[in-house]
mmCIF file of the C-alpha atoms, coordinates in Angstrom:
data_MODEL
# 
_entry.id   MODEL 
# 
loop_
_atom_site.group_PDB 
_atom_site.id 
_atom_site.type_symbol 
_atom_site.label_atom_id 
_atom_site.label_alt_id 
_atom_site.label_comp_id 
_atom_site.label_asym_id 
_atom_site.label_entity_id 
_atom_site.label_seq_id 
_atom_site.pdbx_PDB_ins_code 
_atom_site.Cartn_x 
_atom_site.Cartn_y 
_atom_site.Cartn_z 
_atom_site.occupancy 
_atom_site.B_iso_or_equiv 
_atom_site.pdbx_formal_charge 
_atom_site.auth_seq_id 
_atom_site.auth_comp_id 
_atom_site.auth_asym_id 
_atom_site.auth_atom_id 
_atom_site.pdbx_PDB_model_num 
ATOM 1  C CA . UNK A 1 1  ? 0.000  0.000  0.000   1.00 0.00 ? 1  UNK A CA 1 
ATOM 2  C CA . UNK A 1 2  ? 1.505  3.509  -0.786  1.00 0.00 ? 2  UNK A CA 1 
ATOM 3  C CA . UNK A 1 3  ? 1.081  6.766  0.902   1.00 0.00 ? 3  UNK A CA 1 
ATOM 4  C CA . UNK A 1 4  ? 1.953  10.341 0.739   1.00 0.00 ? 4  UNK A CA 1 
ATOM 5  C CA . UNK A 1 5  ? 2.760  12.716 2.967   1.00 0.00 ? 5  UNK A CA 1 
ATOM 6  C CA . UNK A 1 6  ? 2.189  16.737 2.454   1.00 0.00 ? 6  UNK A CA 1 
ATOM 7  C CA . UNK A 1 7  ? 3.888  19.858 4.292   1.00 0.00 ? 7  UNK A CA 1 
ATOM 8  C CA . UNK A 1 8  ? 1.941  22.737 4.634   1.00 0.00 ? 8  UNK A CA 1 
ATOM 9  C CA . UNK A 1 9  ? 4.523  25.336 5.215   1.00 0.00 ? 9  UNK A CA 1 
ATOM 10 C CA . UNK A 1 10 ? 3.415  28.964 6.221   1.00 0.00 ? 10 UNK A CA 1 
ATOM 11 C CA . UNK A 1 11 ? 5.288  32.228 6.168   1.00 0.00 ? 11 UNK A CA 1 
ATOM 12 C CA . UNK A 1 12 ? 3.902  35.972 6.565   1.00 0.00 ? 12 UNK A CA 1 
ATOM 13 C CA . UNK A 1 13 ? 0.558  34.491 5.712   1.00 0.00 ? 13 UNK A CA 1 
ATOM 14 C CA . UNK A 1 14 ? 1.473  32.660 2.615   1.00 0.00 ? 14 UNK A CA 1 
ATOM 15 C CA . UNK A 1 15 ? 1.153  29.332 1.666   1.00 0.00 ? 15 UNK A CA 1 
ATOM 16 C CA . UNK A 1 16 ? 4.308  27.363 -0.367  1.00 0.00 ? 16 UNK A CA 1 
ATOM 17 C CA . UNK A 1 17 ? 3.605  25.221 -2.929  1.00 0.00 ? 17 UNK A CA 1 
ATOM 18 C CA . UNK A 1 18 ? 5.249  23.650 -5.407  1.00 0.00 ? 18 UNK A CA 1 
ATOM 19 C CA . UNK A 1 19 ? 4.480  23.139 -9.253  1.00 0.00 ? 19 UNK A CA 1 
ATOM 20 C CA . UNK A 1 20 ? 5.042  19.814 -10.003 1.00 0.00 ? 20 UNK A CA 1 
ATOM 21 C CA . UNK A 1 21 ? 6.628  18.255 -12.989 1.00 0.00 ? 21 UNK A CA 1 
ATOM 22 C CA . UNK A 1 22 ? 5.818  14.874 -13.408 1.00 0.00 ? 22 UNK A CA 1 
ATOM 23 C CA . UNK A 1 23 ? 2.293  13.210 -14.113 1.00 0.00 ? 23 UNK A CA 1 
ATOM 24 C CA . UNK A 1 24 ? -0.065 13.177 -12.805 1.00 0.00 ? 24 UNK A CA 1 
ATOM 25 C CA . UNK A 1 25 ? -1.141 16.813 -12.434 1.00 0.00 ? 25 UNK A CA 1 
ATOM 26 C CA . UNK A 1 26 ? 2.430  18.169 -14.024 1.00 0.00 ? 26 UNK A CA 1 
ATOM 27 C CA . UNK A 1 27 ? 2.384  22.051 -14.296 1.00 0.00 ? 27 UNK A CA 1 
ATOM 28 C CA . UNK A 1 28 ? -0.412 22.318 -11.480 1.00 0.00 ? 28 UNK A CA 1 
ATOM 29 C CA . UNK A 1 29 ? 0.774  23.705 -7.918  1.00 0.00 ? 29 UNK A CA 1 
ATOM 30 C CA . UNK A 1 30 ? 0.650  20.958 -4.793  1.00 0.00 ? 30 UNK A CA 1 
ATOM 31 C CA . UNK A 1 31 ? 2.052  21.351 -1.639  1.00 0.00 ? 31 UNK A CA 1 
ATOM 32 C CA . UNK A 1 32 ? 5.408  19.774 -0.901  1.00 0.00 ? 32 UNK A CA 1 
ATOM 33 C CA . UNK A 1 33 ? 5.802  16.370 -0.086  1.00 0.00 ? 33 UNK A CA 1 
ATOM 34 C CA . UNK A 1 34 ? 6.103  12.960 -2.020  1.00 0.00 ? 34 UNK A CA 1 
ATOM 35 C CA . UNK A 1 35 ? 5.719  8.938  -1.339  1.00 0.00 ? 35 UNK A CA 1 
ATOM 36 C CA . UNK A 1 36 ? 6.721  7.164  2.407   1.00 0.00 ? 36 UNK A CA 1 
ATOM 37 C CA . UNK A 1 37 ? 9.287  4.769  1.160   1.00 0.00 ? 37 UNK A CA 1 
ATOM 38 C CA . UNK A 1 38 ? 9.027  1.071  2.849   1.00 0.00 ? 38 UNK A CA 1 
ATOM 39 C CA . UNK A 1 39 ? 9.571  0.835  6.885   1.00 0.00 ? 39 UNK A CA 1 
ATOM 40 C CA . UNK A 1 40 ? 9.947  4.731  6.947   1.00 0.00 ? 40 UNK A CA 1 
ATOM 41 C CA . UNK A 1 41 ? 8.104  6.703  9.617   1.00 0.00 ? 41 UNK A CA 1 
ATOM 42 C CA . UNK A 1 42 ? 5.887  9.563  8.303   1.00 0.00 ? 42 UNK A CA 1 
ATOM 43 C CA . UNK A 1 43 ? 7.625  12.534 9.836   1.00 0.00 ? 43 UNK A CA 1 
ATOM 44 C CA . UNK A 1 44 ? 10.784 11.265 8.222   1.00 0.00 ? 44 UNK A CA 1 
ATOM 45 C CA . UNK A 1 45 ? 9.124  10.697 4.933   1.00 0.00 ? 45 UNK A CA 1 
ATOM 46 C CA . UNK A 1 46 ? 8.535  14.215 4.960   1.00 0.00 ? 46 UNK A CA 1 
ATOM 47 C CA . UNK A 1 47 ? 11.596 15.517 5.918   1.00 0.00 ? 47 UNK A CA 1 
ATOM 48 C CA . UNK A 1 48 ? 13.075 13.532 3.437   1.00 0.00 ? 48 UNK A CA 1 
ATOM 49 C CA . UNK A 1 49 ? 10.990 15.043 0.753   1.00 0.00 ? 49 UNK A CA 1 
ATOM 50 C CA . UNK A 1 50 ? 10.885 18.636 1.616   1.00 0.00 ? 50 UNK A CA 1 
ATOM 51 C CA . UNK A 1 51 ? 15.062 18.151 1.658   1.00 0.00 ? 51 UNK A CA 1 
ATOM 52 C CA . UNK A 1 52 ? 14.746 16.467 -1.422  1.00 0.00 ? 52 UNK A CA 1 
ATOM 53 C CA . UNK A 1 53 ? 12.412 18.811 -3.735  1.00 0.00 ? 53 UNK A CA 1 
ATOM 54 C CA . UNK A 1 54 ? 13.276 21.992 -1.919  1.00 0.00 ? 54 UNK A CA 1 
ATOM 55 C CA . UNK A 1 55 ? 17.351 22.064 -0.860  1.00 0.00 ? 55 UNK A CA 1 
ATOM 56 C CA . UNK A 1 56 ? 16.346 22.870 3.253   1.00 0.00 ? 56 UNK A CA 1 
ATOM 57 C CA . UNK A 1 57 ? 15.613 20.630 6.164   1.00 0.00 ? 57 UNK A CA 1 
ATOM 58 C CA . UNK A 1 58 ? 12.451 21.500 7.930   1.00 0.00 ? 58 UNK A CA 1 
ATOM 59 C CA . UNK A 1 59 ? 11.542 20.393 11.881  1.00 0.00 ? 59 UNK A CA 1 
ATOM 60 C CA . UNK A 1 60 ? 8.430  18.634 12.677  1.00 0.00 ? 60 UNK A CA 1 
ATOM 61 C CA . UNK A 1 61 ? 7.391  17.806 15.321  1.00 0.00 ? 61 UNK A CA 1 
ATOM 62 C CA . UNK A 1 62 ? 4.884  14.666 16.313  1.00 0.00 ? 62 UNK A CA 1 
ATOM 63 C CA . UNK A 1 63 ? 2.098  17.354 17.267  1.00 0.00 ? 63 UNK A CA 1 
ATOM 64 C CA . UNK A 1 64 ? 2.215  19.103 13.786  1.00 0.00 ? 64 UNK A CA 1 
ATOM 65 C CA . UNK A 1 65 ? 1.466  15.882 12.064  1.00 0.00 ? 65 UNK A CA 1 
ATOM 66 C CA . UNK A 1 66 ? -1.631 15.343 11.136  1.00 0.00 ? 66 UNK A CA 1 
ATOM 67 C CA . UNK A 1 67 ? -2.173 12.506 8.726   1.00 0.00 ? 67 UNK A CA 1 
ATOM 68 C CA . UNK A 1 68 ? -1.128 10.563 5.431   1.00 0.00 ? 68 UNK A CA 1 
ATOM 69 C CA . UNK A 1 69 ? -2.877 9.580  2.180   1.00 0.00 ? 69 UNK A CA 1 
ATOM 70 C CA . UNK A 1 70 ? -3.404 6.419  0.773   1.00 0.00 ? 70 UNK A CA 1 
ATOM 71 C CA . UNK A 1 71 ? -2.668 6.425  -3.137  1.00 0.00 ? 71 UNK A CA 1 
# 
């Protein structure tokens, strides 16, 4: 089973969001985040990703999280 996990990442009242480039949905804007690889823990997932499509390394903590997708 595959999920995804999504940041939501807010500064001075804006929301970031990435336009994706692959299918499906390529050219639309998404928030930031990407597929929980086997035996990984969400939070990491999404660390992983942000670091991954955005070049920073983001803290979350287990109270911020609030939930993953199936896909």
């Amino acid at each position: 089973m595959e999920y995804i996990v999504n940041a939501i990442i807010l500064k001075d009242d804006k929301v970031l969001t990435v336009k994706r480039n692959q299918q499906p949905w390529r050219g639309m804007y998404w928030l930031p985040g990407g597929h929980v690889e086997n035996d990984e823990e969400n939070i990491d997932a999404l660390k992983r990703e942000i670091k991954e499509e955005l070049g920073f390394d983001i803290e979350v903590k287990e109270s911020d999280f609030v939930g993953r997708k199936k896909m």
